[in-house]
LOGUGU-782108 format. One record per atom (N, C-alpha, C): residue in three letters; x, y, z. Coordinates in steps of 0.02 Angstrom, whole numbers, plus 50000, padded with zeros to 5 digits. Layout:
ALAXYZ;...
//
This chain:
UNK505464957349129;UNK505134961849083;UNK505574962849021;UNK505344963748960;UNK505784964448897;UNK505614971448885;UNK506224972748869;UNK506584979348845;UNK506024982248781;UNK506064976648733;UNK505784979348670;UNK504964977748663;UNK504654985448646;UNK504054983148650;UNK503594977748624;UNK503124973648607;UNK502954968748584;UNK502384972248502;UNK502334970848463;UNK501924975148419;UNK501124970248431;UNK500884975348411;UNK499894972448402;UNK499944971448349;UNK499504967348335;UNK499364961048265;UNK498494965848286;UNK498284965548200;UNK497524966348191;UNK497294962248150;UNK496844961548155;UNK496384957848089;UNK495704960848070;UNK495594961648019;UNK494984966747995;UNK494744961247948;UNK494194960047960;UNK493764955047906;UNK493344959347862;UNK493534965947845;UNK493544971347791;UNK492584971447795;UNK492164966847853;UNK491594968147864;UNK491394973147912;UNK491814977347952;UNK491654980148022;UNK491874976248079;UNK492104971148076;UNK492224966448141;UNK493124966848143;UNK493374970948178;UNK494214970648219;UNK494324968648265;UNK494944965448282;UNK495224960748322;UNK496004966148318;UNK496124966748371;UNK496794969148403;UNK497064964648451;UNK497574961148436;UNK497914957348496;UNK498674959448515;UNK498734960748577;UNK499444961648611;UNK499754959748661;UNK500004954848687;UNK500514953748751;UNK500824958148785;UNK500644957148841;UNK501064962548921;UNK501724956448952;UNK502034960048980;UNK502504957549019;UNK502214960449075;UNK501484957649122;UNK501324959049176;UNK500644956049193;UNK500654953749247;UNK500194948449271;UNK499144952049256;UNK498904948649226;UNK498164951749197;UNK497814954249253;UNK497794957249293;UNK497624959549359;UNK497974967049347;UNK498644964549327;UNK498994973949326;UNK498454976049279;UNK498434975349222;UNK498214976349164;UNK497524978249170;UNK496974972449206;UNK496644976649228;UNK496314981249257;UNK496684980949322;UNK496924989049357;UNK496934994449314;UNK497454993849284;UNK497514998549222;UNK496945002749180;UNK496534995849145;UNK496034998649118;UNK495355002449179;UNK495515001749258;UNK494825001049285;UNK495035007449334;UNK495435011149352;UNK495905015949403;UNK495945020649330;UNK495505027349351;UNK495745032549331;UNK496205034749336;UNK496935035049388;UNK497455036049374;UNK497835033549338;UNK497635027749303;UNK498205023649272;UNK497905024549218;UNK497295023049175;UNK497115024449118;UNK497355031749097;UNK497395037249119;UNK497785045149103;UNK498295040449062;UNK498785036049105;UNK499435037149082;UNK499465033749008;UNK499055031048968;UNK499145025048930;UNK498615025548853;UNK498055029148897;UNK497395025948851;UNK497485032248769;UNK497525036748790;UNK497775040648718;UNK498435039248675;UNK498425037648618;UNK499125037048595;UNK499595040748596;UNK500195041448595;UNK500745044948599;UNK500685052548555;UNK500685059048587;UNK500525065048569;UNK499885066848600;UNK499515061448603;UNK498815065648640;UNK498945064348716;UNK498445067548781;UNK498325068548836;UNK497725066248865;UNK497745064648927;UNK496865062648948;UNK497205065649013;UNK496815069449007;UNK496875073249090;UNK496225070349147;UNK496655071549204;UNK496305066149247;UNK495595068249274;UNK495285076149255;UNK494695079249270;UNK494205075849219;UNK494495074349158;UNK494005069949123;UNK493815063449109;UNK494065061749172;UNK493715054549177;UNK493205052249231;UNK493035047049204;UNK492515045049246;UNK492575037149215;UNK492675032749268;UNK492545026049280;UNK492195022849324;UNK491665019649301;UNK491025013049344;UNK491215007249313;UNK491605004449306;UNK491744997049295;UNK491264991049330;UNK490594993649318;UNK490084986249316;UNK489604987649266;UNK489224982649240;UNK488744983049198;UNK488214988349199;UNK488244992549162;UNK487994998049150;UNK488075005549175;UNK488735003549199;UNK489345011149217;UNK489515012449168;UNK489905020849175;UNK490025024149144;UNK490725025549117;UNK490865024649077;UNK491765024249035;UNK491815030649017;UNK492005034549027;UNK492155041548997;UNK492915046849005;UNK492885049648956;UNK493615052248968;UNK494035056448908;UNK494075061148899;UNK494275066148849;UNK494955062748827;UNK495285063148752;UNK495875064248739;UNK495985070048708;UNK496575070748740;UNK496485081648703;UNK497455081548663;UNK497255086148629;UNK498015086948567;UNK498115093548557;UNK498645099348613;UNK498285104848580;UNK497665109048597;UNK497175112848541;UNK496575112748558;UNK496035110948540;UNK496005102548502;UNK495705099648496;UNK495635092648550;UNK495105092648558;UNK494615086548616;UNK494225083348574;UNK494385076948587;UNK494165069648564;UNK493775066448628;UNK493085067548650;UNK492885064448707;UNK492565056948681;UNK492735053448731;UNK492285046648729;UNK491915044848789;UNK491385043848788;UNK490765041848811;UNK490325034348779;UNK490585030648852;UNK490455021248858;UNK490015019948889;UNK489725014448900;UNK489275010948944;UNK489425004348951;UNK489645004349001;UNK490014994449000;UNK489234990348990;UNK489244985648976;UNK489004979248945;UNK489254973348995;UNK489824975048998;UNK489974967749047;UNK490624968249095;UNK490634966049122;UNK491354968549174;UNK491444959849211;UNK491844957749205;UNK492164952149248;UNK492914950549255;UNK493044952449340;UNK493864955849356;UNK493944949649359;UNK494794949449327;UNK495014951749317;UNK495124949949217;UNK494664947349205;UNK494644945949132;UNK494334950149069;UNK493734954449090;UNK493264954549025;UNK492904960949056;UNK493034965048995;UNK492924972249008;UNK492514975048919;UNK491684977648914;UNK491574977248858;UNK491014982748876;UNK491044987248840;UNK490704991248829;UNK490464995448757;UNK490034999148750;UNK489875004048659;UNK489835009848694;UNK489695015048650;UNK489335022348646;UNK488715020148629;UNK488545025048681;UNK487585023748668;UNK487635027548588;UNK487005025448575;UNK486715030248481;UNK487255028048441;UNK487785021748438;UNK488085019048393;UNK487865010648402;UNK488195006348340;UNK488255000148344;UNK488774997548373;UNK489455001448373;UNK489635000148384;UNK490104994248454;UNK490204989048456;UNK490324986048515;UNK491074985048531;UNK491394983848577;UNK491974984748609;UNK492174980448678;UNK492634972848654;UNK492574967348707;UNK493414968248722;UNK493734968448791;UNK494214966848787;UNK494524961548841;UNK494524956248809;UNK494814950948865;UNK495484949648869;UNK495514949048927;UNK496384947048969;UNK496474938748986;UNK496894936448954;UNK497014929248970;UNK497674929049000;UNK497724925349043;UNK498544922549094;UNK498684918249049;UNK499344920849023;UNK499744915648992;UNK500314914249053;UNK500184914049104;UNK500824910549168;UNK501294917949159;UNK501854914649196;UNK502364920549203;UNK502324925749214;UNK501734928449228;UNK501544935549236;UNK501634939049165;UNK501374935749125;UNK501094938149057;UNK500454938449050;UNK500194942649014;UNK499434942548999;UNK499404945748905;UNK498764940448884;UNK498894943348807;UNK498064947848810;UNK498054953848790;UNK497514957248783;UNK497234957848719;UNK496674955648707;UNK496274955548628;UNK495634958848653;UNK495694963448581;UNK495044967448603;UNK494694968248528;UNK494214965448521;UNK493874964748471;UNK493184967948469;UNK493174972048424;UNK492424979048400;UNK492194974348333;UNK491474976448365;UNK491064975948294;UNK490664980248279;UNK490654980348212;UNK490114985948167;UNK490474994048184;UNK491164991048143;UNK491484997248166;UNK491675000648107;UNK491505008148102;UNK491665013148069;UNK492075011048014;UNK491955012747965;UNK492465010447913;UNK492955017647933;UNK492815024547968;UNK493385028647963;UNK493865026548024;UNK493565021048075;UNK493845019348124;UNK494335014348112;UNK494165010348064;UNK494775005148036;UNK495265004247991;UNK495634999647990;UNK496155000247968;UNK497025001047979;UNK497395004847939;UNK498345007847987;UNK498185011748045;UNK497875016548006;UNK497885022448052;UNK497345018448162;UNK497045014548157;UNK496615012248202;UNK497455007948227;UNK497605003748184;UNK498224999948219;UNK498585002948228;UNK499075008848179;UNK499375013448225;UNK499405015048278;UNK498645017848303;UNK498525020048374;UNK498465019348409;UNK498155009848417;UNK498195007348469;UNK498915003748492;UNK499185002348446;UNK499935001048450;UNK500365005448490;UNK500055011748466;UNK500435017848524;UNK500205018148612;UNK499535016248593;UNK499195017348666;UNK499515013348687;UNK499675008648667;UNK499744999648703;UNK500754998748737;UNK500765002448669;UNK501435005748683;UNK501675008848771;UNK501275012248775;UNK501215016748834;UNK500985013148883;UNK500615008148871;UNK500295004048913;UNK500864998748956;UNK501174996648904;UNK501894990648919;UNK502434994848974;UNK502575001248948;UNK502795006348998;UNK502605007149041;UNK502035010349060;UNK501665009749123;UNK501645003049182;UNK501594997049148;UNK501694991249177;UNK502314989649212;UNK502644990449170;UNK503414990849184;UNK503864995449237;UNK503675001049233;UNK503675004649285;UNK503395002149350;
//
């Protein structure tokens, strides 16, 4: 496992369509555990300063389950509410919010060694959703994420 975290690379085709890519030092099975175990998403999925407490979640990880789960700061709450689209363990996890366009794919590829590189690419996404501040944050989550693994 390496010490120093790995940074996320984005790409914004300044149309609505983002691409976030990041490498784990941990076999794509942890990873997606991670995303699919309400205990482990708490530890990771909000960026650094916010909270997801474990009463607000709810995970169905198959096609047409339910993704849900508060991030709270304080006394402000940021809830999100998903509907997977597609689920195939241990690779491909994709879901939106109903009443948006928005879409949300994230696939896990084995690069050997018990590495896995995670790219998660949205379309028709918010112009207030994109951008530093969007890479910032997932950089942090992801941050937390490499930790968690590691542990």
């Amino acid at each position: 496992m390496s010490e120093t975290p790995m940074a996320t690379t984005m790409t914004d085709n300044g149309d609505g369509d983002v691409t976030f890519v990041r490498e784990f030092d941990a076999p794509r099975e942890a990873v997606f555990a991670a995303y699919t175990d309400p205990d482990q998403i708490v530890k990771f999925f909000a960026p650094e300063g916010l909270t997801v407490p474990r009463e607000s979640v709810t995970l169905e990880p198959w096609k047409g389950g339910r993704c849900e789960l508060t991030m709270v700061m304080g006394d402000m709450e940021i809830p999100f509410a998903g509907v997977y689209l597609d689920v195939v363990e241990p690779e491909l996890l994709a879901f939106h919010v109903p009443g948006e366009a928005m879409k949300q794919e994230i696939t896990l590829t084995d690069l050997g060694n018990g590495r896995t590189r995670l790219t998660l690419h949205q379309t028709d996404v918010p112009e207030q959703f994109r951008g530093e501040m969007a890479h910032a944050g997932f950089d942090s989550s992801w941050n937390l994420l490499a930790r968690h693994l590691a542990a």
